[in-house]
Biopython code that builds the backbone (N, CA, C, O; Angstrom):
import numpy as np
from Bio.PDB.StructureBuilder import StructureBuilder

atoms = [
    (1, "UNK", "N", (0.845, -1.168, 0.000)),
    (1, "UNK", "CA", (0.000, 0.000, 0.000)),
    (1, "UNK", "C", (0.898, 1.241, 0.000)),
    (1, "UNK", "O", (1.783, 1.180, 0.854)),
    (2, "UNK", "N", (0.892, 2.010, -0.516)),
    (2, "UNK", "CA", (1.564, 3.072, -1.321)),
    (2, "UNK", "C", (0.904, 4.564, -0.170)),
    (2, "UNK", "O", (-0.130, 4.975, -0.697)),
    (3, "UNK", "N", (1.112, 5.097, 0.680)),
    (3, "UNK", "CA", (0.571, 6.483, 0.999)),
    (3, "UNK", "C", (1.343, 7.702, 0.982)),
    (3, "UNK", "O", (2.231, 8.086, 1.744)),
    (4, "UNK", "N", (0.849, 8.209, 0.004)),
    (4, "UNK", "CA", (1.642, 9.779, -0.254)),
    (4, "UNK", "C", (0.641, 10.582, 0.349)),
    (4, "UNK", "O", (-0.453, 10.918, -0.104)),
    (5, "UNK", "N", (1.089, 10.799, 1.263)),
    (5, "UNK", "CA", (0.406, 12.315, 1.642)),
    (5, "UNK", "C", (1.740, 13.631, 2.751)),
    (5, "UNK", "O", (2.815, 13.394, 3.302)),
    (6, "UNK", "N", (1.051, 14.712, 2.641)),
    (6, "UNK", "CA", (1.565, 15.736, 2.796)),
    (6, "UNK", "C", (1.740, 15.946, 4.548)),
    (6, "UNK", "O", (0.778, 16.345, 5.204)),
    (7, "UNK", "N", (2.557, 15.751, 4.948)),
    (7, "UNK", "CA", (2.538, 16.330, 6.791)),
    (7, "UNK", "C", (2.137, 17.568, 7.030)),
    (7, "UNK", "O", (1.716, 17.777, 8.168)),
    (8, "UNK", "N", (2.146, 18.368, 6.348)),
    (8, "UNK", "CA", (1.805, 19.937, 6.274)),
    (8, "UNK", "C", (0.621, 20.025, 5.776)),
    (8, "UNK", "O", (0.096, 21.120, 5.577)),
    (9, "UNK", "N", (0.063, 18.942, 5.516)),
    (9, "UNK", "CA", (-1.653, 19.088, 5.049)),
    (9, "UNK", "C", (-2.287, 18.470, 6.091)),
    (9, "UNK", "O", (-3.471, 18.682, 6.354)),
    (10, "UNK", "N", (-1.558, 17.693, 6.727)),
    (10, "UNK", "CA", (-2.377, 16.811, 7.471)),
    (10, "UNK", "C", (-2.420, 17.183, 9.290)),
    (10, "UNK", "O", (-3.273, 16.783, 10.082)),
    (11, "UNK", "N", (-1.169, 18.092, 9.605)),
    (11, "UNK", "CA", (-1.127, 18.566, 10.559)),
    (11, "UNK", "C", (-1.386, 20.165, 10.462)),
    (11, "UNK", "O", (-1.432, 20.896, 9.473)),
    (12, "UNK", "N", (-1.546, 20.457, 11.915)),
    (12, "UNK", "CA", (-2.397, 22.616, 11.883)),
    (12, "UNK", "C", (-1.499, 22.018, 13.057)),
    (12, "UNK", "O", (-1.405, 20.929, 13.623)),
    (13, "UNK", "N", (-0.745, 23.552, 13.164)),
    (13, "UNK", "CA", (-0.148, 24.116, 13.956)),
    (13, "UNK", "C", (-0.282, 25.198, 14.948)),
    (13, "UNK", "O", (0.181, 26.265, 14.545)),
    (14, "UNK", "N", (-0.788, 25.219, 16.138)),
    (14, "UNK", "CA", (0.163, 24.560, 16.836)),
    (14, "UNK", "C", (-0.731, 23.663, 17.211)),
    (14, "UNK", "O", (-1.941, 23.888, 17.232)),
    (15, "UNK", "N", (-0.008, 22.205, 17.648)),
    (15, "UNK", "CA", (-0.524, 20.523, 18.054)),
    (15, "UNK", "C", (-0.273, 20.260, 19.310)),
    (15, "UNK", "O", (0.828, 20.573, 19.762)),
    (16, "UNK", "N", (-1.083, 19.735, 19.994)),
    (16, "UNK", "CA", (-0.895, 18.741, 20.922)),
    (16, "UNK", "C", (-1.172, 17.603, 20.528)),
    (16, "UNK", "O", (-2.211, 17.146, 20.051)),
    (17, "UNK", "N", (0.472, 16.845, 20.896)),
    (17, "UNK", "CA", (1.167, 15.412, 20.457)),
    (17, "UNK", "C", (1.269, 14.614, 21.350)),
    (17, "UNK", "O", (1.231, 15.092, 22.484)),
    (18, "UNK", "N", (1.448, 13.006, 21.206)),
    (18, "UNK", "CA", (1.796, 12.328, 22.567)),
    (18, "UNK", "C", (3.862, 11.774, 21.881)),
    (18, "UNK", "O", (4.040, 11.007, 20.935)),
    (19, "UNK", "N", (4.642, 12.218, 22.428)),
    (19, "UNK", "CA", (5.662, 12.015, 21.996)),
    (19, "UNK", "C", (6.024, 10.941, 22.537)),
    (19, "UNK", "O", (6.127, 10.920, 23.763)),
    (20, "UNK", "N", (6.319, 9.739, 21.746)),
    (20, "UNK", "CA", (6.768, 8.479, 22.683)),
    (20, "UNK", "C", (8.099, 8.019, 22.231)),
    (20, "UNK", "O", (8.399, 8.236, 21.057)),
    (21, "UNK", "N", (9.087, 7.305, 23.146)),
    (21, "UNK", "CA", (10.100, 6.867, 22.851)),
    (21, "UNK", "C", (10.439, 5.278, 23.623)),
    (21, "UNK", "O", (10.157, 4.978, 24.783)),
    (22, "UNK", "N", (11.044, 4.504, 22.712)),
    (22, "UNK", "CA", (11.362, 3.741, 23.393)),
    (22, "UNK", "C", (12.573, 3.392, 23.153)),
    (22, "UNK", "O", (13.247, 3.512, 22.130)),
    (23, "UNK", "N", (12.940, 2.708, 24.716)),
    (23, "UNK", "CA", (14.935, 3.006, 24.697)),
    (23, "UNK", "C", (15.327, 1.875, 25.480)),
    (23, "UNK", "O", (14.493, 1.282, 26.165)),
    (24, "UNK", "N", (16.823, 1.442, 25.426)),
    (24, "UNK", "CA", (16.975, 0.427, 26.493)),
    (24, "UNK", "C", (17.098, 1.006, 27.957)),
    (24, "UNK", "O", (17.228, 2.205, 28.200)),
    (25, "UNK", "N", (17.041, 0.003, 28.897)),
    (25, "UNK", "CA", (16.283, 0.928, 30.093)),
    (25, "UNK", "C", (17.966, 0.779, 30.437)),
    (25, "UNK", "O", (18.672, -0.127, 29.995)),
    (26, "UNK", "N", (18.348, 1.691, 31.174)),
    (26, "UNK", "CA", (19.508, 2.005, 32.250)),
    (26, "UNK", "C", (19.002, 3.343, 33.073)),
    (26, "UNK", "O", (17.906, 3.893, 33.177)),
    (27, "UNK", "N", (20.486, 3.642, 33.678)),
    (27, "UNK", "CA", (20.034, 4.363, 34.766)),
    (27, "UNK", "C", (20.463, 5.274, 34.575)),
    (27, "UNK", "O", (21.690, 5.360, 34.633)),
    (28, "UNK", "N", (19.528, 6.613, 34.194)),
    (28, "UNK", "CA", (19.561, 7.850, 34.184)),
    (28, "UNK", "C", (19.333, 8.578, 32.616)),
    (28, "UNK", "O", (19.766, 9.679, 32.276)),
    (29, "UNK", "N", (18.253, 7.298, 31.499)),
    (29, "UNK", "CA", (18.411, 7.550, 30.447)),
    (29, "UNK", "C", (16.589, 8.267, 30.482)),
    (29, "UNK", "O", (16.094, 8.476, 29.375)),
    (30, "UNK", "N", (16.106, 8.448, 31.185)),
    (30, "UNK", "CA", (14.725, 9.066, 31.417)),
    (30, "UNK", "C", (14.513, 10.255, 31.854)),
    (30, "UNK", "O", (13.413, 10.804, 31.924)),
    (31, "UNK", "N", (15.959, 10.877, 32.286)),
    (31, "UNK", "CA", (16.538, 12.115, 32.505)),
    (31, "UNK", "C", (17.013, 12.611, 31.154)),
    (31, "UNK", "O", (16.661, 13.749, 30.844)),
    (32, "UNK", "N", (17.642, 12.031, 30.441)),
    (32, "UNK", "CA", (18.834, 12.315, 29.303)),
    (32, "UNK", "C", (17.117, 12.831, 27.870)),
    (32, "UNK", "O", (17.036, 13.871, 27.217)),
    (33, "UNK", "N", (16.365, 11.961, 27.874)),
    (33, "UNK", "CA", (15.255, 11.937, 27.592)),
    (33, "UNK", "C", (14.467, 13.728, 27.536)),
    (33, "UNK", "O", (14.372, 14.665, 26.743)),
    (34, "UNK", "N", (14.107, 13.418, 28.735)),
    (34, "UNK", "CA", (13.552, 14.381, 29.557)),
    (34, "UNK", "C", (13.947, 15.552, 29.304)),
    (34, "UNK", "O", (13.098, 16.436, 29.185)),
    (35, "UNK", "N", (15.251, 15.834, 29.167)),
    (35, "UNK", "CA", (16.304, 17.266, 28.657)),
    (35, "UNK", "C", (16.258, 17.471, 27.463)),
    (35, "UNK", "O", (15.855, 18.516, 26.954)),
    (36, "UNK", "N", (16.719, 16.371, 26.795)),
    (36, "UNK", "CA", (16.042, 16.368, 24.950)),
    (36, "UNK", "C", (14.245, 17.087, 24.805)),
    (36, "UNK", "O", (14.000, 18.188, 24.313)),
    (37, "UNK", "N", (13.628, 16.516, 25.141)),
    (37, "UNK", "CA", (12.598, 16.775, 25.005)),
    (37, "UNK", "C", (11.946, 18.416, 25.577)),
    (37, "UNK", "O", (10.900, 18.932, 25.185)),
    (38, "UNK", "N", (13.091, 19.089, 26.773)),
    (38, "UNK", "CA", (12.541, 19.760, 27.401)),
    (38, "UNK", "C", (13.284, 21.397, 26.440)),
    (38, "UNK", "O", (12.965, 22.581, 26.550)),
    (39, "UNK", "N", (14.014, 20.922, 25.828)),
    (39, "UNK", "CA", (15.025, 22.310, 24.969)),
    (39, "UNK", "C", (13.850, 22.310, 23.804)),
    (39, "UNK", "O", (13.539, 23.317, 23.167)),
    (40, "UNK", "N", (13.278, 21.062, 23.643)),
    (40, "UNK", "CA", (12.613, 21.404, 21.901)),
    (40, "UNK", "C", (10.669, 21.517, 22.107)),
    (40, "UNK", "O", (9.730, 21.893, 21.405)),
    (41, "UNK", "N", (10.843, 20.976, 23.413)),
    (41, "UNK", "CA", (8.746, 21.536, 23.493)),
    (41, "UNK", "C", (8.388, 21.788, 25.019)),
    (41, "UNK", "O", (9.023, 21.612, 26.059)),
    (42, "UNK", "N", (6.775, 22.399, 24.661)),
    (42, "UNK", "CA", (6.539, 22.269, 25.902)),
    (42, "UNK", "C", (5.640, 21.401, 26.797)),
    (42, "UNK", "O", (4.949, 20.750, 26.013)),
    (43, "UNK", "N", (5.345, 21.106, 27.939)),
    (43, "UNK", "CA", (4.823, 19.940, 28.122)),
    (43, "UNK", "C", (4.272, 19.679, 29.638)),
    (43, "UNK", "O", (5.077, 19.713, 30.568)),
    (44, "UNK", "N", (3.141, 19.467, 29.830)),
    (44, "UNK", "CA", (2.397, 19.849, 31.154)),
    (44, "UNK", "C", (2.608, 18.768, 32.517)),
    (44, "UNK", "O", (2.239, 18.837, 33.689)),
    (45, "UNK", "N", (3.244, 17.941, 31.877)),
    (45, "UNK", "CA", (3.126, 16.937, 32.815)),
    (45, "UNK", "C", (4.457, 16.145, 32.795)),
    (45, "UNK", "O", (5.115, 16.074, 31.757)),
    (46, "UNK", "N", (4.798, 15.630, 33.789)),
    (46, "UNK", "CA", (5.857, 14.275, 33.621)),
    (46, "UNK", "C", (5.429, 13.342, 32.459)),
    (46, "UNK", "O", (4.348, 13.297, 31.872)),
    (47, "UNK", "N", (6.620, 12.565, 32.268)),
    (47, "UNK", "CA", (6.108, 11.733, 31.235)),
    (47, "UNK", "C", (6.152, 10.628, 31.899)),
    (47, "UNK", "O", (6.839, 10.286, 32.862)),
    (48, "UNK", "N", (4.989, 9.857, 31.016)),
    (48, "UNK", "CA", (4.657, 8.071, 31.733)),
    (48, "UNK", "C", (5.100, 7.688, 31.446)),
    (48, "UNK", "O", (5.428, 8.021, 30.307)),
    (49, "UNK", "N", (5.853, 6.248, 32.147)),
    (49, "UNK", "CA", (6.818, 4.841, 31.524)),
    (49, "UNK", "C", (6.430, 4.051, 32.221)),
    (49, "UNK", "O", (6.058, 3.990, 33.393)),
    (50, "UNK", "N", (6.638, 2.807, 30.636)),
    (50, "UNK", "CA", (6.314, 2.047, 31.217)),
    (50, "UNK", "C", (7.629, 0.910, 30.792)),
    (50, "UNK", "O", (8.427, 1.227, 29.910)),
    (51, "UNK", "N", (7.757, -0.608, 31.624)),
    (51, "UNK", "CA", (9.211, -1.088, 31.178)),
    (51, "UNK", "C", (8.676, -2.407, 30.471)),
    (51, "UNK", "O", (7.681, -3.080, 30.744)),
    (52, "UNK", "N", (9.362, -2.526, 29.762)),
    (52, "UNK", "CA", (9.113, -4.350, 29.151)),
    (52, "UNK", "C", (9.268, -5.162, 29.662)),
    (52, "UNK", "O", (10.117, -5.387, 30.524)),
    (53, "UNK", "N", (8.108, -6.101, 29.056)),
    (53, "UNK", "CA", (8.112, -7.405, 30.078)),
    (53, "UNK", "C", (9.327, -7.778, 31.398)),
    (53, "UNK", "O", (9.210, -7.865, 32.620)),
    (54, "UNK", "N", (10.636, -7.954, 30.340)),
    (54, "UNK", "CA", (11.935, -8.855, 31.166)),
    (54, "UNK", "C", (12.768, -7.137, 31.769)),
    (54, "UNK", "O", (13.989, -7.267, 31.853)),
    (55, "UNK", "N", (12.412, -6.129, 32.037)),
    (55, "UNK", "CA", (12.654, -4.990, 32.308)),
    (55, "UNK", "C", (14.095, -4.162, 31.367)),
    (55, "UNK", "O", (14.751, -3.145, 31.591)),
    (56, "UNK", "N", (14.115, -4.925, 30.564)),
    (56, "UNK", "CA", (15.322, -4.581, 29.256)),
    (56, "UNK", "C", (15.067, -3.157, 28.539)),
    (56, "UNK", "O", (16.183, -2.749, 28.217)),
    (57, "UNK", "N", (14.272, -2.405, 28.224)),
    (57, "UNK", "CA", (13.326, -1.649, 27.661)),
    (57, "UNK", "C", (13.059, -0.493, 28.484)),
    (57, "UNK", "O", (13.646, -0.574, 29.563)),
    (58, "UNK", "N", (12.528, 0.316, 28.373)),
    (58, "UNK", "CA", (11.057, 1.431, 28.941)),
    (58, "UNK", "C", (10.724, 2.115, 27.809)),
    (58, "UNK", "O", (11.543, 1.978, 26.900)),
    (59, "UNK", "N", (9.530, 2.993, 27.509)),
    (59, "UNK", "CA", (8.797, 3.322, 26.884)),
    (59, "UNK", "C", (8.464, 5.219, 27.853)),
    (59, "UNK", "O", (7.895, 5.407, 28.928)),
    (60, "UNK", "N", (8.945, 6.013, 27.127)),
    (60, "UNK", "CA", (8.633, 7.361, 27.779)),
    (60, "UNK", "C", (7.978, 7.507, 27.026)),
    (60, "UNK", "O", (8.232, 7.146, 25.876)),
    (61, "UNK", "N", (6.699, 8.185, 27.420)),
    (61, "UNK", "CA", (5.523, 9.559, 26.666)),
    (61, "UNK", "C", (4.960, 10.550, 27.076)),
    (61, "UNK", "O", (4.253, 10.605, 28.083)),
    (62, "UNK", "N", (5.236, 11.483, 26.289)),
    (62, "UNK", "CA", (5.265, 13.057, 26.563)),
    (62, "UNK", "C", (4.176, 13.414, 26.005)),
    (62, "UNK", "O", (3.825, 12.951, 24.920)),
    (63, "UNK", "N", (3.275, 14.567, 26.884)),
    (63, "UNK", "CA", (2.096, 15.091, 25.886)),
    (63, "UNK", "C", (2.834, 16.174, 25.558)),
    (63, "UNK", "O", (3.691, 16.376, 26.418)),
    (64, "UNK", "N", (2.866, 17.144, 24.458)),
    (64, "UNK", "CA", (3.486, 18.259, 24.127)),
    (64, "UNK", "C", (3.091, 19.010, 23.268)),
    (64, "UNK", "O", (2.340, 18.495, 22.440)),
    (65, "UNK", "N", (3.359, 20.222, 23.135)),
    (65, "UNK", "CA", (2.774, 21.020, 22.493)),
    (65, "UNK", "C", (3.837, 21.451, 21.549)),
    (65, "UNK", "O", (4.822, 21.954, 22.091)),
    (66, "UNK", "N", (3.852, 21.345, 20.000)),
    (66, "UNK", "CA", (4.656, 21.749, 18.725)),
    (66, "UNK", "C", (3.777, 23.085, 17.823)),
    (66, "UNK", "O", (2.587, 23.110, 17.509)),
    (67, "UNK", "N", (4.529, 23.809, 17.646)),
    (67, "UNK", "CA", (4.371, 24.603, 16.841)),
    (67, "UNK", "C", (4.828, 24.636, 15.242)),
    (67, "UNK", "O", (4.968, 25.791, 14.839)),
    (68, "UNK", "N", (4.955, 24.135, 14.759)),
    (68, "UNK", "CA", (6.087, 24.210, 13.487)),
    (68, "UNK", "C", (6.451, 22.750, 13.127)),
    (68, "UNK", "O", (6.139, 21.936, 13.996)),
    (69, "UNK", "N", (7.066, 22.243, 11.991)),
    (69, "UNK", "CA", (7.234, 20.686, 11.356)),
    (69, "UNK", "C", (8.685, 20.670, 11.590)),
    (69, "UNK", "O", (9.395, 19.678, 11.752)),
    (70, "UNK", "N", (9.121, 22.255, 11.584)),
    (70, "UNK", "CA", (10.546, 21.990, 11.728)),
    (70, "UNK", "C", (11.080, 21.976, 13.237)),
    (70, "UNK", "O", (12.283, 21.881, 13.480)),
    (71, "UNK", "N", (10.244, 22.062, 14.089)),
    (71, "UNK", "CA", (10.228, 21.771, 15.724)),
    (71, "UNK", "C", (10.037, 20.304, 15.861)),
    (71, "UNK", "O", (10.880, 19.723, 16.544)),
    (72, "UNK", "N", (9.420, 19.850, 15.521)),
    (72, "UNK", "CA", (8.759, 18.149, 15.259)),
    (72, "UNK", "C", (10.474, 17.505, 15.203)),
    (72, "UNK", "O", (11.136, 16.987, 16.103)),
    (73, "UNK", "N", (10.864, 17.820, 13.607)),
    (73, "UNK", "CA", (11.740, 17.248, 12.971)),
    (73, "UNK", "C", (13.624, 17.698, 13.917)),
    (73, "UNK", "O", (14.660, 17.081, 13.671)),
    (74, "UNK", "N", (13.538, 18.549, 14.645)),
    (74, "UNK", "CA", (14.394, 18.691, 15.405)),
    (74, "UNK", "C", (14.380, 18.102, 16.864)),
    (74, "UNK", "O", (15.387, 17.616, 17.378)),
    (75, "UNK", "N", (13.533, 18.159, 17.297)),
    (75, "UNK", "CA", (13.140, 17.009, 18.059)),
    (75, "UNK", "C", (13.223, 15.615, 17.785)),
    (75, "UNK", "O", (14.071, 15.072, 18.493)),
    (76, "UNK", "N", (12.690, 14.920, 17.075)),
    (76, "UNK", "CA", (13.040, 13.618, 16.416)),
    (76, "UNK", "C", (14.567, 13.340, 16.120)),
    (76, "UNK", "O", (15.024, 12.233, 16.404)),
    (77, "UNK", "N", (14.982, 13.843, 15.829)),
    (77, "UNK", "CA", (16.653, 13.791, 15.095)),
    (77, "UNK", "C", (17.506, 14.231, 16.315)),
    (77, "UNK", "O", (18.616, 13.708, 16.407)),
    (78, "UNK", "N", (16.944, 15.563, 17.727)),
    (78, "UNK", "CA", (17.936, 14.867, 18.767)),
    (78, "UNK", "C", (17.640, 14.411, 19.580)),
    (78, "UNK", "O", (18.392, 14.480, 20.551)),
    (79, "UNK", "N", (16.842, 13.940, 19.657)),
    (79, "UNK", "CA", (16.619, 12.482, 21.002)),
    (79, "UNK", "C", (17.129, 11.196, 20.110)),
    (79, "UNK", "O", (17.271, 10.193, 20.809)),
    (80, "UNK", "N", (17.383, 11.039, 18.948)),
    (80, "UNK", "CA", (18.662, 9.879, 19.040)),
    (80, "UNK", "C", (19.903, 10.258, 19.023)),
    (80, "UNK", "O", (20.731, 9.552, 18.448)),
    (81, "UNK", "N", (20.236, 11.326, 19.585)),
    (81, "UNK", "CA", (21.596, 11.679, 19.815)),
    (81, "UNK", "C", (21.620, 10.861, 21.298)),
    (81, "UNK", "O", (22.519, 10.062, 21.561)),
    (82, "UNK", "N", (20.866, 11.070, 21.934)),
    (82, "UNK", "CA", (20.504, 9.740, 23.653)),
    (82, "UNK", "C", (21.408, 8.953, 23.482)),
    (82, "UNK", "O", (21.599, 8.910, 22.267)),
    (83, "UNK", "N", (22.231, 8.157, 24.101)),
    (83, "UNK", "CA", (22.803, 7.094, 23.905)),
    (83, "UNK", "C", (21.768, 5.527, 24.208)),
    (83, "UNK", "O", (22.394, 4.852, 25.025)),
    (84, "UNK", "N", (20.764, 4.983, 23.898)),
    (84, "UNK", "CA", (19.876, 3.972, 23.987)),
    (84, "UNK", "C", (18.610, 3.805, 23.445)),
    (84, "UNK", "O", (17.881, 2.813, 23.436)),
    (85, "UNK", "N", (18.415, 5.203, 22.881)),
    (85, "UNK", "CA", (17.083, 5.609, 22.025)),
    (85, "UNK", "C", (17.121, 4.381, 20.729)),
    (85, "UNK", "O", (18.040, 4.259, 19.919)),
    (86, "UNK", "N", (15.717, 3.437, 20.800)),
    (86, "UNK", "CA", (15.895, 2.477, 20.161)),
    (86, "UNK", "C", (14.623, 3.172, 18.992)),
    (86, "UNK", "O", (14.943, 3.423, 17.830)),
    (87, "UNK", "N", (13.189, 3.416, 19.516)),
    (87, "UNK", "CA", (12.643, 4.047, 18.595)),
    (87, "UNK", "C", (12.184, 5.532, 18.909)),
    (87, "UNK", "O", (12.563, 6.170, 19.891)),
    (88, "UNK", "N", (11.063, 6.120, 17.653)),
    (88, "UNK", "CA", (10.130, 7.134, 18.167)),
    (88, "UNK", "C", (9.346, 6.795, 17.652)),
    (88, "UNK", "O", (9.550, 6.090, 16.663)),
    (89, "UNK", "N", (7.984, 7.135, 18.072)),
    (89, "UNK", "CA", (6.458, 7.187, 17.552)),
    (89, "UNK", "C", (5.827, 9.136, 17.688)),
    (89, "UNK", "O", (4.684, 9.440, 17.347)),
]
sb = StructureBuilder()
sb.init_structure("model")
sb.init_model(0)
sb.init_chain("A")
sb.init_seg("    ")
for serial, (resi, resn, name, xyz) in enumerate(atoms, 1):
    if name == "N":
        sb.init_residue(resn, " ", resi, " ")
    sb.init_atom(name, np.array(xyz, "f"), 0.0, 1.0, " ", f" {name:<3s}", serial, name[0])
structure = sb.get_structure()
């Protein structure tokens, strides 16, 4: 299945997003997280985690507020500067 569509058509600015990441879990990478996330939006609440099954994993999510695609896209590109950042959603 083939989908072309436009991010700039499909998003209005400014958004409230749920920013999620998932990373291998160690200690002090939900902080490292947290700082990434806190230079590029803004955001009302702590973020929830949760850890994988065998506790290898956690899962951070941020509600946040973006203004701009090129705020989005700078965001995305440095939270894998993190050292364990496995994905984003």
């Amino acid at each position: 299945m083939n989908q072309n569509y436009d991010r700039d058509k499909l998003w209005e600015f400014p958004a409230d997003i749920c920013f999620k990441v998932m990373a291998t879990n160690r200690d002090g990478i939900h902080l490292e997280v947290l700082d990434v996330v806190q230079r590029h939006a803004e955001h009302e609440q702590e973020p929830t985690s949760q850890m994988s099954r065998n506790g290898n994993y956690i899962s951070l999510s941020f509600n946040i507020r973006v203004d701009s695609k090129e705020q989005v896209d700078a965001l995305y590109k440095d939270v894998f500067t993190v050292d364990g950042v496995k994905m984003t959603l």
